[in-house]
MILONU-525446 format. One record per residue: residue number from 1; y, z, x of N, C-alpha, C, O in turn. Coordinates in pm, whole numbers. Example, Ala and Ser with C-alpha at 12.3 -4.5 7.8 and 13.67 -1.06 7.14 Angstrom:
2
+-----+--------+--------+--------+--------+--------+--------+--------+--------+--------+--------+--------+--------+
:   n :   n_c2 :   n_c3 :   n_c1 :  ca_c2 :  ca_c3 :  ca_c1 :   c_c2 :   c_c3 :   c_c1 :   o_c2 :   o_c3 :   o_c1 :
+-----+--------+--------+--------+--------+--------+--------+--------+--------+--------+--------+--------+--------+
:   1 :   -569 :    780 :   1319 :   -450 :    780 :   1230 :   -330 :    780 :   1320 :   -332 :    846 :   1424 :
:   2 :   -225 :    708 :   1285 :   -106 :    714 :   1367 :      3 :    787 :   1290 :    114 :    804 :   1341 :
+-----+--------+--------+--------+--------+--------+--------+--------+--------+--------+--------+--------+--------+
//
This chain:
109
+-----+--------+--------+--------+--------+--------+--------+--------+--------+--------+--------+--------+--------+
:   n :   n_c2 :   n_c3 :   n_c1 :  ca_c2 :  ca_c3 :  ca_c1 :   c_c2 :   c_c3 :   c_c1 :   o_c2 :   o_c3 :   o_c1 :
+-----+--------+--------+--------+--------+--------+--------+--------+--------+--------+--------+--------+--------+
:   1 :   9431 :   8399 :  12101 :   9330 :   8449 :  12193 :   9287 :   8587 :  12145 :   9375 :   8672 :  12136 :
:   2 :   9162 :   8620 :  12113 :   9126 :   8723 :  12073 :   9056 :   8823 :  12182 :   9016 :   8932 :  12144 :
:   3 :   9041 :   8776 :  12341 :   9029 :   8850 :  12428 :   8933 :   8802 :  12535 :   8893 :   8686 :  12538 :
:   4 :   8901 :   8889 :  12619 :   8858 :   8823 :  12776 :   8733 :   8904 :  12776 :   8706 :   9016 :  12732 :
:   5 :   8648 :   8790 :  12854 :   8487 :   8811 :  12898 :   8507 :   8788 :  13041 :   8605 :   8723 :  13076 :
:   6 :   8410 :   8844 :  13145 :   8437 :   8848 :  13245 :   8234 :   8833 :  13306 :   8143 :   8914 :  13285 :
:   7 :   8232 :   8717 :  13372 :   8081 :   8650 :  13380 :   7984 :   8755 :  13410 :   8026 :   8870 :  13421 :
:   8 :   7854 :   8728 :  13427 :   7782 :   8842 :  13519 :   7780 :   8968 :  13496 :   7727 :   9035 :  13584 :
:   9 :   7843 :   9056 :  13358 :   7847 :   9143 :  13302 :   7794 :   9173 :  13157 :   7768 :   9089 :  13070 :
:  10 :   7782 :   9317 :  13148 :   7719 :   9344 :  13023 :   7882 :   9326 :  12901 :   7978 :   9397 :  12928 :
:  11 :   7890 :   9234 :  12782 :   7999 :   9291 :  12731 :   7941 :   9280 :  12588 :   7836 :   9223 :  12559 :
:  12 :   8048 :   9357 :  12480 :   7946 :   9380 :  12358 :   8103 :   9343 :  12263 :   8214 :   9397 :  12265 :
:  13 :   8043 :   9223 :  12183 :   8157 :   9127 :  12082 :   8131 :   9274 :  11970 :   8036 :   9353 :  11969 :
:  14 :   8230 :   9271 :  11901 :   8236 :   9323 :  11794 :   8311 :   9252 :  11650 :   8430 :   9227 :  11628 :
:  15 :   8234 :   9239 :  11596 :   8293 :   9114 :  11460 :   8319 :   9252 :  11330 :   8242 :   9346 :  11310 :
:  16 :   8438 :   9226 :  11263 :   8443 :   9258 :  11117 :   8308 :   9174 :  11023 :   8249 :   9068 :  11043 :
:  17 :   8299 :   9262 :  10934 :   8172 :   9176 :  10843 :   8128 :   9265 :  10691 :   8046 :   9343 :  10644 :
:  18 :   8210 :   9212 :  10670 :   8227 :   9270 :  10475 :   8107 :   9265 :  10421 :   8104 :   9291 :  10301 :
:  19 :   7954 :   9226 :  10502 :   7880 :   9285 :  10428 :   7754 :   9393 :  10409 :   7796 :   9481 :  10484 :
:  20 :   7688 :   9419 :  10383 :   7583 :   9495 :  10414 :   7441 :   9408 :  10473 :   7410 :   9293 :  10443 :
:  21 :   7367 :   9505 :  10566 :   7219 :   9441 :  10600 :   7174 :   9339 :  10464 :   7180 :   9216 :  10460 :
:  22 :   7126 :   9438 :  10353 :   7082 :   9352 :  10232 :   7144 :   9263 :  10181 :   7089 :   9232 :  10075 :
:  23 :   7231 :   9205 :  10200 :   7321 :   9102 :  10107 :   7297 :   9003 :  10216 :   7371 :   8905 :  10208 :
:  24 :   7211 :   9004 :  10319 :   7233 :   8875 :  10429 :   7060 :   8861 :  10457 :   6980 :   8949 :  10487 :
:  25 :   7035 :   8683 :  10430 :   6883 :   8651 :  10446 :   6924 :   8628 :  10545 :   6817 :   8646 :  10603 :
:  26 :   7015 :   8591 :  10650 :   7016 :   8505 :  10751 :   7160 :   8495 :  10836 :   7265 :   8485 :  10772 :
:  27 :   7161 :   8498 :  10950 :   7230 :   8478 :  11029 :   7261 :   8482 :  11218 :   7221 :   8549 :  11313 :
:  28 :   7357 :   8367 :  11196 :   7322 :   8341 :  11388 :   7505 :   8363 :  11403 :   7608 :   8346 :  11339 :
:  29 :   7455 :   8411 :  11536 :   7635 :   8440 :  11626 :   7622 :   8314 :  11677 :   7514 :   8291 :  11732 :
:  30 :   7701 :   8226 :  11673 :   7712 :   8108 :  11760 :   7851 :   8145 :  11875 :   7964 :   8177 :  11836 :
:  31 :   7805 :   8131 :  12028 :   7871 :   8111 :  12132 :   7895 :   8006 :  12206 :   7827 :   7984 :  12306 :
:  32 :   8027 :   7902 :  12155 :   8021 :   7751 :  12226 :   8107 :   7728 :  12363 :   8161 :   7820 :  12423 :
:  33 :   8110 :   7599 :  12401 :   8226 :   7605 :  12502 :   8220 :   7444 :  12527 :   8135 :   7366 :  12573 :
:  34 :   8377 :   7432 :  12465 :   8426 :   7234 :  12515 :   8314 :   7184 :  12373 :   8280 :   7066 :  12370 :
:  35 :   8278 :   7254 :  12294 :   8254 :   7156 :  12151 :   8075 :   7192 :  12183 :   8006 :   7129 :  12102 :
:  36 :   8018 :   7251 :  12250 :   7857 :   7268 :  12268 :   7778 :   7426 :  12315 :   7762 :   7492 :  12418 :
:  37 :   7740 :   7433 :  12149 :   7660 :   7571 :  12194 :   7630 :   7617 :  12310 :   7535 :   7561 :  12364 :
:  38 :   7683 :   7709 :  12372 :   7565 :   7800 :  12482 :   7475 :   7880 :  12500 :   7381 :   7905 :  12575 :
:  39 :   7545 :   7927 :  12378 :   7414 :   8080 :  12334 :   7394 :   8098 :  12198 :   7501 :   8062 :  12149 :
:  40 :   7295 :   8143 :  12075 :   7307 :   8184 :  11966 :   7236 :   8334 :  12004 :   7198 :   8378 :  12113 :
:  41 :   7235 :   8379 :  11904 :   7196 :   8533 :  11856 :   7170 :   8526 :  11727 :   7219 :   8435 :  11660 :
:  42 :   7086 :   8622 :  11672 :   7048 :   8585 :  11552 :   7056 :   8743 :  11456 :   7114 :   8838 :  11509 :
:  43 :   7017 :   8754 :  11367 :   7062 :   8903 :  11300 :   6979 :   8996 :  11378 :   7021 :   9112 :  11387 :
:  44 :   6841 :   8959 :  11450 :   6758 :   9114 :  11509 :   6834 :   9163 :  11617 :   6807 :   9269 :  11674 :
:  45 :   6960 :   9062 :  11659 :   6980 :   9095 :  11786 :   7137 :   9180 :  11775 :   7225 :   9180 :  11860 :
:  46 :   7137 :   9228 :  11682 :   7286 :   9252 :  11628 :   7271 :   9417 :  11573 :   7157 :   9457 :  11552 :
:  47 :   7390 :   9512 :  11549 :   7361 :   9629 :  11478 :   7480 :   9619 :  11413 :   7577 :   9558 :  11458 :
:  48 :   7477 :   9700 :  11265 :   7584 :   9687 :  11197 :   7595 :   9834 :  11165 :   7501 :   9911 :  11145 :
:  49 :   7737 :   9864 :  11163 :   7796 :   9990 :  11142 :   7926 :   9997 :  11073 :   8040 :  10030 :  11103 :
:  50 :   7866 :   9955 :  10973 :   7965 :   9990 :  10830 :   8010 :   9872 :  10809 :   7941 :   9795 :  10742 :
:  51 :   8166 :   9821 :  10871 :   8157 :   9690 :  10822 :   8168 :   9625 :  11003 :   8202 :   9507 :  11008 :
:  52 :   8155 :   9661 :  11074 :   8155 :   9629 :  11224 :   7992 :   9562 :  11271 :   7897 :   9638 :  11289 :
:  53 :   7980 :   9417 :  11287 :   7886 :   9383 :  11345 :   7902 :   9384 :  11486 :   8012 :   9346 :  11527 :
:  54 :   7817 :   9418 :  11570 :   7812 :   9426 :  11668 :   7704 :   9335 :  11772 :   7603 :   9329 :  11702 :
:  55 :   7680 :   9281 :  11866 :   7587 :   9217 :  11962 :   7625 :   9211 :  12099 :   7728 :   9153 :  12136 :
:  56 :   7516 :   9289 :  12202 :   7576 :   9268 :  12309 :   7532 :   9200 :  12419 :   7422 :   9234 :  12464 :
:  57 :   7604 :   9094 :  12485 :   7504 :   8968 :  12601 :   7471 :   9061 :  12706 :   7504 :   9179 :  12723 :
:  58 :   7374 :   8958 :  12795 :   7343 :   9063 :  12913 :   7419 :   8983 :  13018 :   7483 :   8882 :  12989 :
:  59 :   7407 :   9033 :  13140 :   7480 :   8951 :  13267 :   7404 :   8796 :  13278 :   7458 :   8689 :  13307 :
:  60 :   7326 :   8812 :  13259 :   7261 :   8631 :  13282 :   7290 :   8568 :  13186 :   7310 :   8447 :  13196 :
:  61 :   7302 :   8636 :  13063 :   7381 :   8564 :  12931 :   7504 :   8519 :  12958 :   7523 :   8402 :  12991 :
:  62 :   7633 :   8638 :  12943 :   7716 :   8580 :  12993 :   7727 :   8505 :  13104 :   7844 :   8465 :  13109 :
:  63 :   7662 :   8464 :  13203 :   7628 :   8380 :  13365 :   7622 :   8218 :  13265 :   7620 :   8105 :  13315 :
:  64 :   7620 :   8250 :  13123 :   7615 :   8088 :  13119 :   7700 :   8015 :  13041 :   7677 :   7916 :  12971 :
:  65 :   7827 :   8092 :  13064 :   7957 :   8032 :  13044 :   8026 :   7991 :  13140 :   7984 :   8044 :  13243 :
:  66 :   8121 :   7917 :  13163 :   8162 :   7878 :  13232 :   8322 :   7907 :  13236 :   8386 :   7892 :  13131 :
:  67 :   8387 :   7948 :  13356 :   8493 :   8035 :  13376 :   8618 :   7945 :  13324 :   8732 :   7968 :  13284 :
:  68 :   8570 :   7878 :  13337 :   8696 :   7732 :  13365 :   8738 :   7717 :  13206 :   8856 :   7689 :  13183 :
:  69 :   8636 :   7735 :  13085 :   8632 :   7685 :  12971 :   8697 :   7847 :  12909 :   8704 :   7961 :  12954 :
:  70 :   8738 :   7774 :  12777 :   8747 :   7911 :  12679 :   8602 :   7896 :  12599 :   8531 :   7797 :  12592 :
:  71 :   8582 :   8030 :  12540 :   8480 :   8080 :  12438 :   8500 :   8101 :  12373 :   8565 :   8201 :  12344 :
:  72 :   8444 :   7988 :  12279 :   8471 :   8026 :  12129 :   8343 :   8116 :  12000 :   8226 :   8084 :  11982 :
:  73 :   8393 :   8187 :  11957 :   8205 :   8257 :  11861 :   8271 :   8224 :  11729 :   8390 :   8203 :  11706 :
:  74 :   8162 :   8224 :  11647 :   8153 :   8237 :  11538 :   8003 :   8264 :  11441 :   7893 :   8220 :  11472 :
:  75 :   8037 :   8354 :  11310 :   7936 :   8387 :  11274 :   7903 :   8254 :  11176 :   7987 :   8170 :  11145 :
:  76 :   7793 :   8254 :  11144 :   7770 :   8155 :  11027 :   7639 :   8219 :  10955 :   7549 :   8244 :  11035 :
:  77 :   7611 :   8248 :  10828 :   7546 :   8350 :  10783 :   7507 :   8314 :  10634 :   7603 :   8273 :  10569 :
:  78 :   7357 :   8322 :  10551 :   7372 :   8319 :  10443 :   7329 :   8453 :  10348 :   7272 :   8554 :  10389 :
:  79 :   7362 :   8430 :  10237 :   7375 :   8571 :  10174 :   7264 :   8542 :  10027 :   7253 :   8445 :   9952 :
:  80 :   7203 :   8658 :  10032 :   7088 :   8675 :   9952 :   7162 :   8609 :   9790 :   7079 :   8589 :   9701 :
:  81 :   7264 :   8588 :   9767 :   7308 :   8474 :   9648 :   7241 :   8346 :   9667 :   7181 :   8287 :   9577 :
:  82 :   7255 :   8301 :   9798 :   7229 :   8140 :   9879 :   7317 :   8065 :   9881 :   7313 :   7943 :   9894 :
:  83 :   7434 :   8155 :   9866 :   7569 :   8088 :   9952 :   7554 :   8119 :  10099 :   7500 :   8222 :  10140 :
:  84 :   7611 :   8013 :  10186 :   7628 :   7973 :  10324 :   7770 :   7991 :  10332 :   7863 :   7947 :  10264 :
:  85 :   7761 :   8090 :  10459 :   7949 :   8134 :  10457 :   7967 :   8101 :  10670 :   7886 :   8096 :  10763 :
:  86 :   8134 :   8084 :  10656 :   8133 :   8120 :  10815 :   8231 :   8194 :  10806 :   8306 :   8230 :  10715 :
:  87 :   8217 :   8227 :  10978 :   8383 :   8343 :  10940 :   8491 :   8204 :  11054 :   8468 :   8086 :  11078 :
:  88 :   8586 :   8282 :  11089 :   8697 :   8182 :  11163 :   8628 :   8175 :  11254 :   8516 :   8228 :  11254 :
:  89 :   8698 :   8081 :  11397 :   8638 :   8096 :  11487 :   8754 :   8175 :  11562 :   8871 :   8188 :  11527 :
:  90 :   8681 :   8233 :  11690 :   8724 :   8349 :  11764 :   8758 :   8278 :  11910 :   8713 :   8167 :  11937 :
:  91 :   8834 :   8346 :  11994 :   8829 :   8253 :  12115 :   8875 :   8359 :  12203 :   8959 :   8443 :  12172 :
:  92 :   8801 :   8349 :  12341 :   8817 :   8438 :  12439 :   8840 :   8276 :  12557 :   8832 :   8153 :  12556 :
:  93 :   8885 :   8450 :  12688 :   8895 :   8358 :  12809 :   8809 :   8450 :  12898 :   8819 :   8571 :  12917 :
:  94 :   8706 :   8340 :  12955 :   8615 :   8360 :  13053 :   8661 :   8381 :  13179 :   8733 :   8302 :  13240 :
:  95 :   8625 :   8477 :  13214 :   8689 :   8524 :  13384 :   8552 :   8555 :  13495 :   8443 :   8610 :  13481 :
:  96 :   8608 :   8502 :  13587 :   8461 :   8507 :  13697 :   8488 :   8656 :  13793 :   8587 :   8727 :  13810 :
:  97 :   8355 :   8660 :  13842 :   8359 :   8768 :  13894 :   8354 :   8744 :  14056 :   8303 :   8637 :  14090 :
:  98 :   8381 :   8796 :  14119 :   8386 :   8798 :  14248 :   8258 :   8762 :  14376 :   8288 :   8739 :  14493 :
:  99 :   8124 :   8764 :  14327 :   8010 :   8788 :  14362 :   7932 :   8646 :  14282 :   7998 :   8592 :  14193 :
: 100 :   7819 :   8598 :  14311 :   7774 :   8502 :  14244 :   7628 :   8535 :  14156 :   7571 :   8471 :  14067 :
: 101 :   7597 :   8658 :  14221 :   7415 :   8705 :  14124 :   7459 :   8855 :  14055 :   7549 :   8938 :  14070 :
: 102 :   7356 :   8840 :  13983 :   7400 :   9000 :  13905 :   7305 :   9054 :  13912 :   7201 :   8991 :  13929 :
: 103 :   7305 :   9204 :  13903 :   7197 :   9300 :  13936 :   7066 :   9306 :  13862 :   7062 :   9311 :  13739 :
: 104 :   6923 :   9306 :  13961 :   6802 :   9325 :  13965 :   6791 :   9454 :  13869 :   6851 :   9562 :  13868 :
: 105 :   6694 :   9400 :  13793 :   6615 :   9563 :  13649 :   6637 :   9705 :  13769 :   6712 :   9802 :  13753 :
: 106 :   6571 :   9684 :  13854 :   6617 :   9807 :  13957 :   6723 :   9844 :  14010 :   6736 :   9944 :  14080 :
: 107 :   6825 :   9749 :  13975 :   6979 :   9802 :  14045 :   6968 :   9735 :  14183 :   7051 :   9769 :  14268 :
: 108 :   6874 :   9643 :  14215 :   6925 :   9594 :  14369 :   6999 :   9435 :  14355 :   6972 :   9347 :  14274 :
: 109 :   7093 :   9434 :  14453 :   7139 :   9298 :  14432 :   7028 :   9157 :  14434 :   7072 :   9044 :  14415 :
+-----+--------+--------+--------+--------+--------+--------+--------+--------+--------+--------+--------+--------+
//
């Protein structure tokens, strides 16, 4: 288990990633659950800082996992060679939140 998400919140994955912006034409974060995508992300949606990729869901993003399931990510990415690489897969546990809607652009429930 590599750690806990908690629904209806902002949380921000952080991946190791040995490579630089330029060495990558392409790549998606895949977020599954029980064997079926829920979410992808793709490289605009990501920042990299050194070798730390980073992407962070919003509350309605995470709202579409399901508490009950684990989460699994993984990167899958190709590299300006035109090799196609993945990394392992990762696995969290989804935790619900107490409340069922998440907060309005204005901060109202």
């Amino acid at each position: 288990m590599n750690g806990k998400i908690y629904k209806g919140t902002t949380h921000t994955f952080r991946f190791r990633f040995p490579y630089v912006e330029n060495q990558v034409t392409n790549l998606a974060i895949i977020f599954a659950q029980n064997g079926e995508c829920r979410l992808e992300k793709n490289i605009d949606d990501c920042e990299l800082d050194g070798d730390v990729l980073e992407v962070t869901l919003t509350p309605q993003e995470t709202n579409l996992f399901s508490h009950k399931l684990y989460l699994q990510t993984q990167l899958y990415y190709k590299l300006y060679t035109g090799e196609t690489k993945a990394t392992e897969v990762s696995t969290f546990s989804v935790h619900r939140v107490l409340r069922d809607s998440t907060f309005e652009p204005n901060g109202s429930l």
